[in-house]
C-alpha positions in Angstrom: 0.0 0.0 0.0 2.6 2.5 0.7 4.7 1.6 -2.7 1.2 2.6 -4.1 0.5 5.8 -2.0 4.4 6.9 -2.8 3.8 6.0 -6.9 0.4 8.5 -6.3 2.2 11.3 -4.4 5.1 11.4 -6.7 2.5 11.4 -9.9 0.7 14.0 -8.1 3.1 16.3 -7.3 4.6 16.5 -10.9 0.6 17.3 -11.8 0.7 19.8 -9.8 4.2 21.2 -10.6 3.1 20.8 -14.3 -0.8 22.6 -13.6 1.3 25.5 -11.8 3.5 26.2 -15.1 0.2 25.8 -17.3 -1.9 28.0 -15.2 -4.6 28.6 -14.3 -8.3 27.9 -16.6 -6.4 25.2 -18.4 -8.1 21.7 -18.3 -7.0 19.5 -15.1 -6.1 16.1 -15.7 -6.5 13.2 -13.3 -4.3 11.4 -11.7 -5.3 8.4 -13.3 -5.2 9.7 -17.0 -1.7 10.4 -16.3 -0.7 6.9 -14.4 -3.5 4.5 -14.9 -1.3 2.3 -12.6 -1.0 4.5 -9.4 -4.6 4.1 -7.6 -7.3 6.4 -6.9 -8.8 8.5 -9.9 -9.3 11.4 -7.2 -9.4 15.2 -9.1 -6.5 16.9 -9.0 -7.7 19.3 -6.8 -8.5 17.0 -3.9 -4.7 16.2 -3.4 -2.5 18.3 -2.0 -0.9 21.2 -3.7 2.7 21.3 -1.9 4.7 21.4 -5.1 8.4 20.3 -5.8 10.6 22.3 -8.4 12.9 19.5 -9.9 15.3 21.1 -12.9 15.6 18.8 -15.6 18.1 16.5 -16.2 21.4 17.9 -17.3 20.1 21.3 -17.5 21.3 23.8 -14.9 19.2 25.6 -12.7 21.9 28.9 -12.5 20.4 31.7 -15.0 23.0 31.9 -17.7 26.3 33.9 -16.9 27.2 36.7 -19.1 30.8 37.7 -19.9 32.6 40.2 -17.6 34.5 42.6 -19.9 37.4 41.0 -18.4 36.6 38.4 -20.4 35.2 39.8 -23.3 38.6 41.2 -23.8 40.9 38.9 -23.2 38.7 36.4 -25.4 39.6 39.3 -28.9 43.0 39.0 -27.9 43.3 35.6 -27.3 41.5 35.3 -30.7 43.5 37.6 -32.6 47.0 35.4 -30.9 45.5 32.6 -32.0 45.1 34.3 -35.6 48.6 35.5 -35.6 49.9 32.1 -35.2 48.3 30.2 -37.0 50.5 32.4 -39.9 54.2 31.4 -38.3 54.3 28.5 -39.9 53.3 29.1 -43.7 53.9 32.8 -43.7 56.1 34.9 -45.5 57.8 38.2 -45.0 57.1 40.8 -48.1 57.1 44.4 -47.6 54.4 46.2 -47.7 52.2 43.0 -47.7 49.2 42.4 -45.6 48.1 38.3 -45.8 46.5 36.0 -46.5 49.5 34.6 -46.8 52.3 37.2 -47.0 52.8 40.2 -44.4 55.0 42.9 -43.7 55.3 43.5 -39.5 52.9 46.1 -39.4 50.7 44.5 -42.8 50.7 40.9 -40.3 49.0 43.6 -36.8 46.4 44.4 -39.5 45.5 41.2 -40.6 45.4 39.6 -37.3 43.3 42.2 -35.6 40.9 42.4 -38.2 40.1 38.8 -37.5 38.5 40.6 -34.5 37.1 43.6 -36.0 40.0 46.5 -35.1 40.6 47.9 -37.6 44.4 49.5 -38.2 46.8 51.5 -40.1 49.2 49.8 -42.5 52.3 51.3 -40.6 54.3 50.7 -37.6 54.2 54.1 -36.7 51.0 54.6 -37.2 49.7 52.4 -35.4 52.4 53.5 -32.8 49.8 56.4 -31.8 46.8 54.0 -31.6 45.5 52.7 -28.4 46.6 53.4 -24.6 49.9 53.6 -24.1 51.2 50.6 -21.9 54.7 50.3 -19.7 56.8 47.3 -20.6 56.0 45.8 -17.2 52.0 46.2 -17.3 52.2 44.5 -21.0 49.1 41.8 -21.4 48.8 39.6 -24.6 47.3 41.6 -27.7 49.4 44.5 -26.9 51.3 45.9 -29.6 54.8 46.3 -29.2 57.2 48.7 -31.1 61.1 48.6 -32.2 63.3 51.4 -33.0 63.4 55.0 -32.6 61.7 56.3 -35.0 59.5 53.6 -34.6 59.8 51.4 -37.9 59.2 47.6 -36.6 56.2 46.0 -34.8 55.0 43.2 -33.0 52.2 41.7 -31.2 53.1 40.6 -27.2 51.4 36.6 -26.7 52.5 36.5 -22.8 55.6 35.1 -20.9 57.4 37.5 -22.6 56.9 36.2 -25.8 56.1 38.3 -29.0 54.8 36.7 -32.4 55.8 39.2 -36.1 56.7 39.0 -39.4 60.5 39.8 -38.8 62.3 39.6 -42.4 62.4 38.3 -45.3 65.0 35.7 -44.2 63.8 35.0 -40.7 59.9 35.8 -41.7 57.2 35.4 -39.6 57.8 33.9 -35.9 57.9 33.9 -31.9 60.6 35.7 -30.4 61.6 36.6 -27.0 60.8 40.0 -26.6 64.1 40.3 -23.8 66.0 39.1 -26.6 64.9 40.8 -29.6 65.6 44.1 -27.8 65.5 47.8 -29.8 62.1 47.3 -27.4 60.9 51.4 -28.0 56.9 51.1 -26.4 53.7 49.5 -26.5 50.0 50.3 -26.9 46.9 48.5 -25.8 44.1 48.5 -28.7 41.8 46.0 -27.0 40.1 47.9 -24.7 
């Protein structure tokens, strides 16, 4: 009897859960229409209306998350690193070049942060004046960083003090340590 009163209460309760999302003015069922197996054909009104919220399987309860701008940031750059190298291997170095396949240094920024939708000038100096200006010890991947003074070589900083650009036509494009490249001149934060 109590396997049968716990089949009913459990039927139940989902009817009621299900007659609290439908509303009210909607048809009732019965009990038995939905189990024909569990007992009684009492109206659903006549049980008891304590209801239990059960998520669905495999679907979280938690109201979706949105994106901090944190995140929504480091997410372009990460995606315009990710863009960057996937040109190291097959790319070449051409002046005044700016991909699919080719690149100068500042012709590869362009290409790679367009992937993203920033749009930039086709010069090192140039794009030298773009952006917030960052110190060499606050540098975050994405940054641009630039060589020489007058500025005439850039590069785009991937973290651990790495830095991936289309060098020269014999080295062309690569990762380099940024220590060890030196001529290091400033750098500028265009995700932001």
């Amino acid at each position: 009897m109590s396997v049968r009163k716990s089949a009913f209460s459990i039927a139940a309760t989902a009817t009621v859960s299900l007659a609290l999302l439908v509303g009210p003015g909607m048809p009732q069922a019965r009990a038995d229409e939905i189990s024909p197996s569990v007992g009684p054909t009492a109206p659903l009104a006549a049980v008891s209306t304590t209801a239990t919220t059960v998520a669905p399987t495999g679907v979280s309860s938690d109201p979706v998350k949105k994106q901090t701008k944190a995140q929504k940031l480091k997410a372009k750059a990460d995606a315009v690193i990710r863009a960057a190298k996937s040109k190291v291997a097959k790319g070449q170095y051409k002046w005044g070049a700016a991909g699919p396949n080719s690149f100068d240094c500042s012709g590869f920024v362009v290409w790679s942060f367009k992937k993203v939708g920033i749009n930039l000038p086709h010069s090192s100096r140039a794009q030298a004046t773009k952006g917030a200006k960052v110190a060499r010890k606050n540098l975050k991947p994405g940054d641009l960083v630039f060589f020489y003074s007058p500025v005439s070589h850039v590069a785009i900083y991937i973290g651990n003090g790495k830095i991936v650009h289309a060098r020269n036509t014999r080295d062309d494009l690569e990762i380099s340590n940024l220590k060890k490249y030196g001529h290091y001149h400033s750098a500028r934060r265009v995700i932001r």
